[in-house]
N, C-alpha and C positions, 0 to 999 in steps of 0.2 A: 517599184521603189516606194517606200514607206514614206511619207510625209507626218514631220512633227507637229504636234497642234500645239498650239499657245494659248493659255489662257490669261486675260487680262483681269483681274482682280482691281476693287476699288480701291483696300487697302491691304497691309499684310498683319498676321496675328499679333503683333506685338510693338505695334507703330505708338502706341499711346505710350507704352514704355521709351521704346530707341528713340524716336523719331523729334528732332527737336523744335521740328513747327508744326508738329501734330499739338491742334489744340482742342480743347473739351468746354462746353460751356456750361457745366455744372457738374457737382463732384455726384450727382443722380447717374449723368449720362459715361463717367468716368467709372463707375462700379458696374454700369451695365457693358462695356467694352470689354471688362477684366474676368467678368460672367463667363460675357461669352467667350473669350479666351479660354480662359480655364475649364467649361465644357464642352469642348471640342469634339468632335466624332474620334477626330486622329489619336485621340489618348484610350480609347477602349481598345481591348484585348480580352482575347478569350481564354478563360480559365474553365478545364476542359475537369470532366467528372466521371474518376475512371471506374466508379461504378454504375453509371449510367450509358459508358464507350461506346459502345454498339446499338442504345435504342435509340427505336425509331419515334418512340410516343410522343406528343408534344407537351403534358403534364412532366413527363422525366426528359429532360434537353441533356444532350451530353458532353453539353459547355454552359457558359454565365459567361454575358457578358460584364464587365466591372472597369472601373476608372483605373488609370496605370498610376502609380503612385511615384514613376519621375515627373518631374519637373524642368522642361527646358531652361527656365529663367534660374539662372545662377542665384546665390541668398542674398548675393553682395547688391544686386539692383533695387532700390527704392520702387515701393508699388504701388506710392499712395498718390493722392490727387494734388495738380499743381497748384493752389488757390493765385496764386501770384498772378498769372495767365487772366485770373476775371476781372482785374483792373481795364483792363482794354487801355485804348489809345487815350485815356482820360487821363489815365495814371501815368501813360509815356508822356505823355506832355506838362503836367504837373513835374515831373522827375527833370525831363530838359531846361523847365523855367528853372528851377531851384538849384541847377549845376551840380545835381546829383550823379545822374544818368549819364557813363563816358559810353563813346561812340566809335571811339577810335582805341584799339584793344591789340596788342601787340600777341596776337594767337604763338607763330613761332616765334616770337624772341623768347624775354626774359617772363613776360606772362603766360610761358605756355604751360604751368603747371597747374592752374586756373581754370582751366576748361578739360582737362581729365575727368572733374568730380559730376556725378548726377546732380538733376534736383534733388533736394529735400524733400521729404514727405510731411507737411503740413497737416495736420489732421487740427489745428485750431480754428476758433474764428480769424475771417480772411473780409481783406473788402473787398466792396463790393463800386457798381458804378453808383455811388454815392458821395455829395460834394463834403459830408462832413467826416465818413469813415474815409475817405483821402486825406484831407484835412491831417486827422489824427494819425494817421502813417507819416503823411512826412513830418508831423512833427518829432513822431519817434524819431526816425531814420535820421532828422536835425541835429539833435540831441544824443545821439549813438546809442540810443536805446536800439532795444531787440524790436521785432516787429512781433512775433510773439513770445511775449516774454516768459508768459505762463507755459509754452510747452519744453522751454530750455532747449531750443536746438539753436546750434550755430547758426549766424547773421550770411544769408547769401544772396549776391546782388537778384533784383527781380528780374531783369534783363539784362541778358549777357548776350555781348555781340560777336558774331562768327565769321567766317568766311565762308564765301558759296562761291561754285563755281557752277555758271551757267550755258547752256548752248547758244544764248544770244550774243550778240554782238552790239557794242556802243550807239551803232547806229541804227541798229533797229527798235529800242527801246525808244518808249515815250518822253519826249525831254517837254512837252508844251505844259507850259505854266497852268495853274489851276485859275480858272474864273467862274466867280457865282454865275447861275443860271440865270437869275436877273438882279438889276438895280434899282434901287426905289431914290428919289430924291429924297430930301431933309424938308419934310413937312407934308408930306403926299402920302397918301394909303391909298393905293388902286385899290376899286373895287373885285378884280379879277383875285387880287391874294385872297380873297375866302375862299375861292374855290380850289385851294391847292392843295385841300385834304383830300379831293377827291379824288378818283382812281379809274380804272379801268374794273368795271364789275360790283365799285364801288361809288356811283352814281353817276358815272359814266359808263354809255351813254345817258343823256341827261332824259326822265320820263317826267311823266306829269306829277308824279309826288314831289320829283324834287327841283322844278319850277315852281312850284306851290312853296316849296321852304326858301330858295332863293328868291322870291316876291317878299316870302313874309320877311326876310333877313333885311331886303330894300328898304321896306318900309320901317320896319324898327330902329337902322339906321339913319331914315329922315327923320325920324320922330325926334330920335337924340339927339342931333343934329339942329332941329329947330327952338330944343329946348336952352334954356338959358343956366351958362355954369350955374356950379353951385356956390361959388367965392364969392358970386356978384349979389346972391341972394338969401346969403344966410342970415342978413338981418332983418329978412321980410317975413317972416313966419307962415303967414297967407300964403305969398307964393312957392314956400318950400312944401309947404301941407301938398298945393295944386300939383307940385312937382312930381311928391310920393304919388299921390293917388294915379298922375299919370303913366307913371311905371309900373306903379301896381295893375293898373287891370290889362297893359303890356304882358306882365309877368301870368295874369290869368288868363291871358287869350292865347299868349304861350299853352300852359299847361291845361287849358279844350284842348287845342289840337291835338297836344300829347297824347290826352286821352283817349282822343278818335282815332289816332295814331295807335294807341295801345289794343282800343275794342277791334279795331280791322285787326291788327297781326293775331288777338284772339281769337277772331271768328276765322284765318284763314288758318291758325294752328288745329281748331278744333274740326273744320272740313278735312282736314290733310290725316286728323285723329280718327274720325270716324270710316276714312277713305281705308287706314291702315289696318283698321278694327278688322273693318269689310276684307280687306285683301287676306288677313290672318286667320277670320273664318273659312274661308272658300280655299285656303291652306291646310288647313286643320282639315275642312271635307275631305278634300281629296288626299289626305296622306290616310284618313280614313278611309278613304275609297280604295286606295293603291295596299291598305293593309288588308283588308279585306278580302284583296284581289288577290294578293300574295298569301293570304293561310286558305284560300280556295284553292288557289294554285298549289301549296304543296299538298294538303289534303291530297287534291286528286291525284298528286305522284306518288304518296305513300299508299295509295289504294290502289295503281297502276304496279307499284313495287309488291303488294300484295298480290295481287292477279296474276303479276309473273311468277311469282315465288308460288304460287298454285299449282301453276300452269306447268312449271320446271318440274316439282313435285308429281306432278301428273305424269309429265313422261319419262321425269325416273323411275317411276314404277312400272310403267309401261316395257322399258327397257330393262327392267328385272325379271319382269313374268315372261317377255320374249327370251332373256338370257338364259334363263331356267328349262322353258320349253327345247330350248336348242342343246344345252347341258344335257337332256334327258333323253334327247335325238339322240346326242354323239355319244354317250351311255351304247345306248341299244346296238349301235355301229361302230361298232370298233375300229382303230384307228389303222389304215395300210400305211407304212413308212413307205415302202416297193412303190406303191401306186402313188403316193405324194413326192418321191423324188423322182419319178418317171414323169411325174406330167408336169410342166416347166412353167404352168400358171397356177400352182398352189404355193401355200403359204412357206412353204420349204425353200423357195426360189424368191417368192415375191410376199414379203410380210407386211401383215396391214396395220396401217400409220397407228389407226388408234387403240391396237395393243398393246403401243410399246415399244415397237420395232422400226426406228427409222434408219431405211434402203441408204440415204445417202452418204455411204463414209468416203471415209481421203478427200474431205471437203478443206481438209488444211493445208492441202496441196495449190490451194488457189486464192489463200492468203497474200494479203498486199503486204510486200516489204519494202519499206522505207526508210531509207540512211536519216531522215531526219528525226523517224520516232525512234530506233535502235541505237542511233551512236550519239557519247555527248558532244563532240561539235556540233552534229548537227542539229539540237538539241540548242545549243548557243544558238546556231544560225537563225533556226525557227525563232525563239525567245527575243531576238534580235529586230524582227519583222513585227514583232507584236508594239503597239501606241502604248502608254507611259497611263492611259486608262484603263487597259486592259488589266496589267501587272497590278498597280495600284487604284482600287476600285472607290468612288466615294460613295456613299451610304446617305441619303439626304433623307431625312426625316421630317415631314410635312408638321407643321405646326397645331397643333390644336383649336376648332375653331369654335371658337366657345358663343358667338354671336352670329347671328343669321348674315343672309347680304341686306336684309330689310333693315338691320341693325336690333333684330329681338334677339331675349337668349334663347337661348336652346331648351327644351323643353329637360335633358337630362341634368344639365349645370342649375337648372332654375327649382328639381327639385334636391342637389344637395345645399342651395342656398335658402331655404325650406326647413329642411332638417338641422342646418346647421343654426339659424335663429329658433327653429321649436326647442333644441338641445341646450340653446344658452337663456330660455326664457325657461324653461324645466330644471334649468342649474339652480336660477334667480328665485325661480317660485318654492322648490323645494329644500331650501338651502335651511342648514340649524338653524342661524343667524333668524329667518323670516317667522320660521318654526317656535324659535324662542321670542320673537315679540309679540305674537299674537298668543300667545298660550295665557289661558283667563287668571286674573288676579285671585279670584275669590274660589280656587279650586277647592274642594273638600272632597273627604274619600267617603263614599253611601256605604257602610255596614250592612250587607241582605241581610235581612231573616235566616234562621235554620231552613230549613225545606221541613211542610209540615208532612207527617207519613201520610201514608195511602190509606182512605177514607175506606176501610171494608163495605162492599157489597153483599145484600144478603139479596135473597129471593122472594119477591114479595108476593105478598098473600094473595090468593083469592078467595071473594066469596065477604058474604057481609059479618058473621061471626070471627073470621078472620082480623078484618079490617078494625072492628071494635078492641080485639085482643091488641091490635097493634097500634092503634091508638092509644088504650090504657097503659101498654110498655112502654109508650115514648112518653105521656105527662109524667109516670115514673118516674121516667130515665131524670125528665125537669128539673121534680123534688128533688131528687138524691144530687143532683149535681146542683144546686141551690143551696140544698143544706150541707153539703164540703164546704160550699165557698164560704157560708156565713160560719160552721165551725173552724177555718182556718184565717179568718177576720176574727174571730174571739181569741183562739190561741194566740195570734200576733198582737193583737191586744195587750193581754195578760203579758205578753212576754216584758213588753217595753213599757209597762204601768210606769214604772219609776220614771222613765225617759220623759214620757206624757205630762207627769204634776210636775215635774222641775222643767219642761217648756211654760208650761201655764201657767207658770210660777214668776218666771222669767221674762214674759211675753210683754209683761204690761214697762217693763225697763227699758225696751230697745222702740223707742220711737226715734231715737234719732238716728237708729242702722236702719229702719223702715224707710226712713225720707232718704236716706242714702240708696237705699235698694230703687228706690223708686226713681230715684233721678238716675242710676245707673241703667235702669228699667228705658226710663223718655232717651237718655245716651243709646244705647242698645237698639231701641226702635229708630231714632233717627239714623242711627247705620247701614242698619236694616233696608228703608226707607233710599239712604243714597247706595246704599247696595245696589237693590232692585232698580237703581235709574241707570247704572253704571251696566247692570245686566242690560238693559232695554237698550240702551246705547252700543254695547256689545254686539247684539243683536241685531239691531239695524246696518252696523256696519259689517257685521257675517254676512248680512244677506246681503249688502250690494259685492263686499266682496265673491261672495258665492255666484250672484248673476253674473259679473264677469270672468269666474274663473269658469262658469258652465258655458258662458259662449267662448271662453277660449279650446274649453279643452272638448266642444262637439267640433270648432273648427279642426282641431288635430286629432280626435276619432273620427275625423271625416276625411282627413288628409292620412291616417293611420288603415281605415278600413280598404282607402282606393289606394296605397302601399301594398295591403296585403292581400288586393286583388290585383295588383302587378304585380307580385312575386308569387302569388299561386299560379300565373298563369306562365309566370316563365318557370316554374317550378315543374309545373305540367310538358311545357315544351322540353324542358330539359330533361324530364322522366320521357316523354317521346323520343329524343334523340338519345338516350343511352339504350333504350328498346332497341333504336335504329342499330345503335353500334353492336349491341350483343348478337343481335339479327346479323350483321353483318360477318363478327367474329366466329358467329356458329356457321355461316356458310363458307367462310373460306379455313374453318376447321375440317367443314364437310368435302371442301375441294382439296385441301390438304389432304385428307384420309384417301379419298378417288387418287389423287395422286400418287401419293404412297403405295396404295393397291395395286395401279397399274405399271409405277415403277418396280414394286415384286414380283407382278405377274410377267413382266418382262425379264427378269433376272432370273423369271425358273426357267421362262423360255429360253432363254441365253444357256443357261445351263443345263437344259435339256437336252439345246440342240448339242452343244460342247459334247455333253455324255454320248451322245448315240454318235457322232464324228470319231469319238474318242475309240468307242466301239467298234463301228467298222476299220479305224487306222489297226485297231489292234488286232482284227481277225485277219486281215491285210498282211499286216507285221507274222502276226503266227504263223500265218500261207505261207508268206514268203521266207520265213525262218525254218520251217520244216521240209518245205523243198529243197531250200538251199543245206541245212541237213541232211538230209539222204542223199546229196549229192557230194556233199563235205565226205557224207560217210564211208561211201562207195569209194569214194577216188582216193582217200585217206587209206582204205582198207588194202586197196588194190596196189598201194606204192607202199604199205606195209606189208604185203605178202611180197612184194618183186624185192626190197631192203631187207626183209628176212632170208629169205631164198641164198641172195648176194651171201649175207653175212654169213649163213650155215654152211656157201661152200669154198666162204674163204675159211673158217673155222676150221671145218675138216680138211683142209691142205695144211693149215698150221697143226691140226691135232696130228696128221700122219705124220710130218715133219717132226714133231716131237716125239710119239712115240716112237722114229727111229733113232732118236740122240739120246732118248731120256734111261737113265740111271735106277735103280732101283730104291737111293736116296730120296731122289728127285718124286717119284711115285709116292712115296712114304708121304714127304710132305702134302704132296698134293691131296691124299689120303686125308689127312690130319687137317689139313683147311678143311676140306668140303664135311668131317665129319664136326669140326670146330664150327663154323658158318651154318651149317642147313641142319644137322642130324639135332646138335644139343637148344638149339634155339627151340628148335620144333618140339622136343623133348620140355623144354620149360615152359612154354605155353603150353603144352596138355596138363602139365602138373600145376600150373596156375589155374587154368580153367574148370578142374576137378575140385580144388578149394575152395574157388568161389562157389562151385554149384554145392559143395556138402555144407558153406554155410547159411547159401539161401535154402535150401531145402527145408529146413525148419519150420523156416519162415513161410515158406507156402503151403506146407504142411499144416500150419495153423491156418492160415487162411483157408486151404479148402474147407478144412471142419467148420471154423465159423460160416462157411459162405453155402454146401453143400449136405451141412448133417440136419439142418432143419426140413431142407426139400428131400432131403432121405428119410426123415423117421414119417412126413404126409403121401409119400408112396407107396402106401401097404400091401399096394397090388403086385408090383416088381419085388424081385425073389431079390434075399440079398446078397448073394454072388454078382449080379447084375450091377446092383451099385458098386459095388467095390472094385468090378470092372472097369464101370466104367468113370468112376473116380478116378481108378490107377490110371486109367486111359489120359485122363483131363488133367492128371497132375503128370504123367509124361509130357500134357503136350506143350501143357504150359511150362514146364523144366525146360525143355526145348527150346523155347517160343523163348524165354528169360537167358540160355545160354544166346541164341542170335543176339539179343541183341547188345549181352555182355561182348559178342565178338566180333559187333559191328562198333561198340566204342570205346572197341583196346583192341585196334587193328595192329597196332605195331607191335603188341607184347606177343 
C-alpha cells in the first residue's frame, strides 16, 4: 500500500501577494520575494529542436530550456511593495491616540465592500519608524490630505481590520495583564541598570575586560557624584576651570584605554590575519599538489589508453595474419557440405558466436508478459502506486558559491573582478575626453626634407699616381662648384639691382618699423621663452604620468601574460581532449566498420546457408515430383487405355446399331460432316502453310547469300557442286526447321 508523503513548506509562492499578514521589512526584501517567485524552476519548459531531435552531442541539445511566458498571478493584483506595513506599532498607536484608527469594522454588513479591494502599490516615499515622518502623516491624514500626494493614488486606510478564525479557544489564550520586568522608585538609579545592555555572548558571561569597564564605569560615577553641580558653581570661574579639567583627563583616561582597547583588537586582528595568510598558503600548496597529482594522474591514463590502443592494435593484426593464414588453408581444402552436415559438431549444426551467428532463437518465447505493461488500466493501476515525486520531479539547482568557507573569493570570481576593473580603468585611460586634454598646446607640423638621391659609388683607385689623379679631380670638382655658387650670387644680384638701391634707399626711413621689429622680436622670445617652460612642464608631468602608467600597465602585462599562460594551457588541454575525442570517434568508427562487416558476413552466411537448404528442398521437390510423375503417368495411362477400350466398344455397338437403321440420306450427311470438319480444314492449313513458306523463302534465301556466299568464295578447295549441295541441303533444313516452328505457333489454323 502506497503511503502519501507531505511536505511542509515555510511559506507558499505567492504569500507576499494573497497573504494579509504576510509582512516584509523593506521593499529590498519585498523585490527579492517577487525574484524569487517569478524564477521559479516550475515555469521552465522545454522547447525541443526539431533539427537537432535525434542527437545525442551535447554542443547540439535537442531542447532549450526557456521561461514559460504565462503567468499565474491575474494583471488585476497589485505587485508592488506595501510601505504602510513599515510604520510598525508606532504608527498603530499614534493612529488609536488621534481616533483615526477604527477597530471595530463591520466585514459582513454594510462594510463589506471595503475589504474586496487589494493594497495599493505605493511606489512613493513612505514613513518610516521616525517621530517626525509620523508626525507629518498624521498631519496629512488630519487634514484629508492624500498621504502621497505626488503619486495621485486613491486614499486607503493603513490598517484594515478583519476577521480570523482560530483553532484556540477563549480559554486558552493569554489574558495576564502586561507588567514591566522591573520598577525603579522616583529618585533611585540602581546600579544594576547599566548592565542591562548586556547579553548573553555579549558580555556575558562577565571576563576580565569587562570587570575592568564595570570598575572603571564605578568609579567615574563616584567621581561625578562627588563633584559639585554646575548651578551652584557657575559664578566661581576657579572651580568651574577645576571642574573641566576634572572631566577632562576623565575623558583622556577614557580614550587610553580605548586605545589599548583598540591596539589589542589590532594585534589579535592582525594574528588571526597572518593565521589565515598561513592557512591560505598551505591551500594554495596543496590544491598545487592535488593538481599536480591529478595531470600525473591523467598523463599516465592517456599513456595507459595509448598502451592499450597499441596493444589492441597489435593483436588485430595478429588476428588478421592468422585470418589470412586460415583463409589460404581453407582455399587449398575445399569445403565438404556431405561431411559438414554429417558430423553434428561443425558449424552447420552449431555456428560460432563470433561470426555472427547466434544459436539462441525463440528466445521470445520466454518473454514476461504483463497486464500491467500491456493494458491501459493497468497502466492507471501502476501510475497509481507511484508517490506525487516520482510523476512530478523537482530540479534543485545548488547555488553558486562565489566565497570559500574561510570566507575568501574564489580564485575564478576574483579574476573576472580583475578584468572587470583593468576594462573600466582602460575605458577611463583611453577614453577621447583623457586623449583630448593632454594633447600638447603648442603642436606644429615638421615639414621633412626631400630625400636627398643616392650618393654614387665609384671604385676607388689604387696605387699613388692614382691617388694624386684623384685628388687633383676632387680640388676641381671644389673650384667648379665654388664658382657656380659665386656665378649664381652674381646673377641674382644683377637681377634685383633695383630691388637692392630702393632698400638702401629706404632703409635709413624705418627706424621706427625697426624698434617695432625689435620689440615684436623681445614679444616673440619671451614666448618663446614661456613656451619652453610650459614644454618643460609638459614634460615633467609626461613623465610622472608615464611612471605610473608603466607601473600600471607592467602590472596588467603581468596579469595579461599569466591570462594567457592560462588559456594556452587550457588551450592545450582542450586540443588534448578533442585528440581524445577523434581517437575515440575513429575507434568506434573502426568498431562500427568490424560491426558492420561481421553483420555481412553473417548475412552471406544466412544466405548461403538459405541457398544451399533451398537447393536440396528443390532436388527433394524434383525427386519427389518426377516420381510421383511416372506414376501419375503410368496409372493415368493405364485408365486411359481401360476408358478407351470402354468407349471403342460401346462406339462399335452404337456404329453397328446404326449401320443397320441408317439411310442413305443419313450416310450422305455423315459424308459431308466428316469431309466439312476434318478433309477441308486440313486442306487450308496446307495451303496456308505453303504461303507462308513461299514468302519466307525469299527472305532466307537472302540470308543464306549474305551469311554463306563469303565462306563459299574462301573455300577454293571444295568443288562447287558441293557448296550448292550443301547449301540447298542447309536452306532445306532451315525451310524445315522455320515451317516447325510456324506450326508449333499456329497450332489451331
Amino acid at each position: 500500500m502506497s503511503q502519501t508523503q507531505i511536505n511542509v513548506v515555510q511559506e507558499r509562492l505567492h504569500d507576499y501577494l494573497y497573504d494579509p499578514i504576510y509582512t516584509l521589512s523593506s521593499e529590498r526584501d519585498h523585490e527579492r520575494v517577487a525574484k524569487r517567485a517569478r524564477n521559479r524552476l516550475g515555469r521552465l519548459e522545454k522547447i525541443f529542436n526539431f533539427h537537432n531531435l535525434f542527437s545525442e552531442i551535447p554542443v547540439y541539445r535537442p531542447f532549450e530550456w526557456k521561461f514559460s511566458g504565462r503567468d499565474p498571478v491575474p494583471p488585476s493584483v497589485a505587485r508592488g511593495f506595501r510601505p504602510s506595513d513599515l510604520c510598525g506599532e508606532l504608527l498603530k498607536r499614534k493612529l488609536k491616540a488621534a481616533g483615526v484608527y477604527h477597530f471595530e469594522e463591520d466585514v459582513a454588513g454594510f462594510q463589506r465592500s471595503k475589504f474586496f479591494d487589494h493594497y495599493i502599490t505605493n511606489v512613493g516615499r513612505y514613513a518610516v519608524d521616525d517621530p517626525v515622518q509620523l508626525d507629518l502623516t498624521l498631519d496629512r491624514m488630519a487634514t484629508g490630505n492624500l498621504l502621497l500626494d505626488r503619486c495621485g493614488i486613491p486614499y486607503v486606510p493603513t490598517y484594515t481590520s478583519k476577521y480570523v478564525q482560530t483553532d484556540y479557544r477563549d480559554s486558552e489564550a493569554q489574558t495576564d495583564p502586561y507588567s514591566p520586568p522591573y520598577v525603579v522608585n522616583v529618585g533611585e538609579t540602581p546600579e544594576v541598570l547599566t548592565l542591562a545592555t548586556l547579553g548573553y555572548k555579549k558580555g556575558l558571561p562577565a571576563g576580565i575586560h569587562d570587570v575592568d569597564m564595570i570598575e572603571r564605569a564605578r568609579e567615574r560615577h563616584q567621581i561625578e557624584a562627588s563633584l559639585e553641580p554646575y548651578s551652584q558653581i557657575a559664578s566661581s570661574p576657579r572651580k568651574v576651570e577645576k571642574r573641566r579639567k576634572i572631566l577632562r583627563e576623565m575623558e583622556l583616561r577614557e580614550w587610553y584605554y580605548r586605545e589599548k582597547e583598540v591596539e589589542a583588537l589590532q594585534e589579535v586582528r592582525m594574528k588571526v590575519l597572518v593565521q589565515l595568510l598561513r592557512k591560505r598558503e598551505i591551500n594554495q600548496e596543496e590544491i598545487a599538489t592535488r593538481r599536480l597529482e591529478r595531470m600525473w594522474t591523467e598523463q599516465q591514463a592517456v599513456n595507459e589508453s595509448r598502451k592499450k590502443a597499441i596493444q589492441k592494435r597489435y593483436i588485430t593484426a595478429l588476428r588478421k595474419l592468422v585470418r589470412r593464414r586460415l583463409e589460404t588453408q581453407q582455399q587449398k581444402n575445399k569445403r565438404d557440405v556431405i561431411k559438414e552436415y554429417a558430423t553434428p559438431s561443425s558449424q552447420a549444426f552449431a555456428p560460432l558466436t563470433r561470426l555472427g551467428v547466434f544459436p539462441d532463437r525463440g528466445s521470445q518465447a520466454f518473454a514476461v508478459k504483463n497486464d500491467y505493461l500491456t493494458t491501459y488500466n493497468g497502466l492507471l493501476q501502476l501510475e497509481a502506486t507511484f508517490s506525487s515525486s516520482v510523476l512530478q520531479p523537482k530540479i534543485h539547482i545548488p547555488p553558486v558559491k562565489v566565497f570559500t568557507k574561510e570566507g575568501f573569493l574564489r580564485r575564478e570570481f576574483r579574476h573576472l573582478e580583475e578584468l572587470a576593473s583593468l576594462q573600466k580603468y582602460l575605458e577611463g585611460a583611453f577614453s577621447t575626453s583623457s586623449v583630448q586634454s593632454r594633447k600638447p598646446r603648442f603642436l606644429e607640423k615638421i615639414e621633412r626634407p626631400p630625400p636627398r638621391p643616392v650618393t654614387p659609388t665609384i671604385i676607388s683607385p689604387t696605387g699613388d699616381l692614382a691617388l694624386e689623379r684623384e685628388a687633383a679631380a676632387v680640388t676641381l670638382q671644389k673650384l667648379l662648384r665654388g664658382r657656380a655658387i659665386q656665378t649664381q650670387m652674381f646673377e641674382g644680384k644683377e637681377k634685383r639691382r633695383e630691388l637692392i638701391a630702393e632698400l638702401r634707399s629706404t632703409h635709413a626711413l624705418l627706424e621706427d618699423d625697426q624698434a617695432q621689429r625689435l620689440r615684436e622680436k623681445l614679444a616673440i622670445l619671451e614666448r618663446q621663452q614661456k613656451h619652453q617652460e610650459l614644454v618643460i612642464e609638459d614634460a615633467q608631468i609626461d613623465d610622472v604620468l608615464s611612471n605610473l602608467e608603466c607601473g600600471s600597465l607592467a602590472e596588467m602585462l603581468d596579469f595579461l601574460s599569466k591570462e594567457l599562460d592560462r588559456l594556452t594551457e587550457e588551450r592545450r588541454i582542450h586540443a588534448m581532449i578533442l585528440l581524445a575525442e577523434r581517437f575515440r570517434r575513429m575507434r568506434e568508427a573502426e568498431e562500427s566498420g568490424t560491426r558492420q562487416r561481421e553483420e555481412r558476413r553473417r548475412r552471406e552466411q544466412d544466405e548461403i546457408f538459405k541457398q544451399m537448404v533451398k537447393v536440396h528442398q528443390e532436388t527433394v521437390n524434383g525427386y519427389l515430383a518426377n516420381v510421383a510423375g511416372l506414376a501419375l503417368d503410368s496409372t493415368a495411362g493405364k485408365i486411359a487405355e481401360a476408358q478407351v477400350e470402354e468407349f471403342a466398344k460401346n462406339l462399335d455397338v452404337v456404329a453397328h446399331s446404326l449401320e443397320g437403321t441408317r439411310t442413305e440420306l443419313q450416310s450422305d450427311s455423315v459424308a459431308a460432316d466428316m469431309v466439312y470438319n476434318f478433309l477441308i480444314p486440313e486442306v487450308n492449313r496446307q495451303a496456308h502453310q505453303a504461303m507462308l513458306n513461299e514468302r519466307q523463302r525469299k527472305f532466307l534465301a537472302a540470308a543464306h547469300r549474305e551469311i554463306w556466299t563469303p565462306a563459299h568464295e574462301a573455300a577454293d578447295t571444295e568443288p562447287v557442286l558441293g557448296q550448292l549441295e550443301s547449301s540447298k541441303i542447309h536452306t532445306a533444313v532451315m525451310t524445315g526447321t522455320a515451317e516447325d516452328q510456324e506450326n508449333s505457333q499456329n497450332p489451331m489454323s
